[in-house]
N, C-alpha and C positions, 0 to 999 in steps of 0.2 A: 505493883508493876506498872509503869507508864508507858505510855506510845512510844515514846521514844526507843524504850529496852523492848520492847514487842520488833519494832522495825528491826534494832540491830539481832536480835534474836533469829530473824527469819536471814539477816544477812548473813552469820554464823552458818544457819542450813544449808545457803546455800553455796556455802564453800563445798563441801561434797559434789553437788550436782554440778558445779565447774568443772571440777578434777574430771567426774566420770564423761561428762560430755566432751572434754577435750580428750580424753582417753580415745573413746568412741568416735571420734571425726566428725565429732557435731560441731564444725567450729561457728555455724551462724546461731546456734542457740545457748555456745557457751561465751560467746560477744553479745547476745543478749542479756542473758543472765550478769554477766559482770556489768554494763552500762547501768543495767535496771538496781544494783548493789552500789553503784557510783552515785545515781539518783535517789536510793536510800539514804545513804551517805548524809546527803546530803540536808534530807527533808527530815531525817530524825535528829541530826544538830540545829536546824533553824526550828525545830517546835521545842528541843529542851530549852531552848535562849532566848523564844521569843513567848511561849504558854508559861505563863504561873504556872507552879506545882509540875512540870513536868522532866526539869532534869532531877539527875540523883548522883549520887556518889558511886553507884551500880554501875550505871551510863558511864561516867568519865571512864570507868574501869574497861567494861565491856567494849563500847568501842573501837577503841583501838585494838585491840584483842581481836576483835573482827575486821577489821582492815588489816591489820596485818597475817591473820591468819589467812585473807583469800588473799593476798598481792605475793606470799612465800607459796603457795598453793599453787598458783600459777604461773610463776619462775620455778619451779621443781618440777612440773608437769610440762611446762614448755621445755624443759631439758632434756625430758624424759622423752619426748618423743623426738627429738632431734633438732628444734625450732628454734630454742634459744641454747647458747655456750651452757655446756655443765659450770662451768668456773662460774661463770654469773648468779648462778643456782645456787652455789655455795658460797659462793660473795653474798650475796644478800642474806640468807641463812646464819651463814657464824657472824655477820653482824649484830644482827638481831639475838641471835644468842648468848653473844658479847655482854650487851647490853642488859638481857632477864639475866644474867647469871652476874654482873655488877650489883645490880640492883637486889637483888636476892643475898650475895654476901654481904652487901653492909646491912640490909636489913637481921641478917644471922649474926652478926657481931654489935648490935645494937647501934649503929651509925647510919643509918636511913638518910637514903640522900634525895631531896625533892625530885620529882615529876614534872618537867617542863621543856617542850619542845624548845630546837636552839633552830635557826635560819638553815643552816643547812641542811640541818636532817629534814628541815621542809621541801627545801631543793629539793633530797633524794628522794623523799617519797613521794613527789610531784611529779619527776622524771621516772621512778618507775612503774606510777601508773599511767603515761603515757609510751613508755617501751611495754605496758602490757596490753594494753590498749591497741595499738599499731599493728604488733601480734597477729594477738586475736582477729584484728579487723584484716589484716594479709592472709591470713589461713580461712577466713570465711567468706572476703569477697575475693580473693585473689590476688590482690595489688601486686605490682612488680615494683617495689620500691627500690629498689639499687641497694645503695649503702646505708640508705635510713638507718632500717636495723641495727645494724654495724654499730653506724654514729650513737646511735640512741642507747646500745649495749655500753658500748664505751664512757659513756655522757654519766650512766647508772653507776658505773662501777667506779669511777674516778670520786663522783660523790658517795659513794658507798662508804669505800675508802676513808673520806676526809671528815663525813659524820661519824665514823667509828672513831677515828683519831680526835676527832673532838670530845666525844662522850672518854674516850677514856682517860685523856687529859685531866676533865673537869672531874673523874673520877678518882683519879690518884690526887689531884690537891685535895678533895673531899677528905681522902681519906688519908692526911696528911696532917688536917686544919685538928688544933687544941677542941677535944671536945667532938669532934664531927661538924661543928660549923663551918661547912664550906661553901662553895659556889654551886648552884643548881646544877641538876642532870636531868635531863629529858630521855624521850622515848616518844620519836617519831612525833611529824604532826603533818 
């Protein structure tokens, strides 16, 4: 087990104590928690890439598993209490779904399609950690942002959209190509 999967392990945890803290009207300590899981983020991919012996094939797995489990976490919890669009909830949600359940049937038909983020889905998962970000930080210092929100829901969902339509593009040529040799398919980066 290395530092790295220790860090995302504790980020994993702490998807729970976001949901309940945002449940519970603690929104300055569940914009802490998420910041301080952004700064994980962050510090257990510069010590897999930059210590010897510290990433893993565990790690490439894990992480994203953990980003995306607290970033759906809290688009369904922001829904749930009234703060962000349901539709957005579920926009992000059967995307990502889309997606494990591509990737799961070619691997169930022996056609395994590579793992590799595309430009977009970077966009999207950039814009929705800072539409969760902005949230979080209006519900626990107050901001009166106008239409920020608004924009920044719309901004998500439009790239939502266009990463889904990408991955599943490069997914029907995949699974299209003689053999399974096809074009790369990602999952978020």
């Amino acid at each position: 087990m290395t530092v790295p999967n220790l860090i995302t392990i504790a980020r994993l945890i702490a998807v729970p104590a976001v949901v309940m803290l945002i449940l519970e009207h603690s929104y300055g300590m569940a914009f802490a928690v998420f910041v301080a899981a952004g700064i994980s983020d962050a510090v257990d991919g510069a010590i897999a890439r930059h210590v010897k012996g510290q990433s893993s094939a565990l790690g490439a797995y894990l992480d994203p598993i953990a980003d995306k489990a607290l970033l759906v976490s809290i688009y369904v919890t922001l829904a749930i209490i009234g703060y962000a669009p349901a539709w957005l909830a579920v926009l992000v949600v059967s995307r990502d779904v889309l997606i494990i359940g591509a990737v799961l049937l070619s691997w169930g038909i022996s056609r395994p399609v590579s793992i590799k983020p595309i430009f977009v889905s970077k966009a999207n998962t950039a814009f929705q950690i800072v539409f969760a970000s902005v949230s979080l930080a209006d519900l626990a210092f107050g901001w009166r942002l106008g239409l920020t929100p608004d924009l920044l829901a719309w901004t998500v969902a439009a790239l939502t959209i266009a990463s889904a339509a990408a991955y599943l593009i490069e997914w029907v040529r995949h699974m299209g190509e003689p053999g399974g040799a096809g074009p790369k398919m990602g999952e978020d980066g």
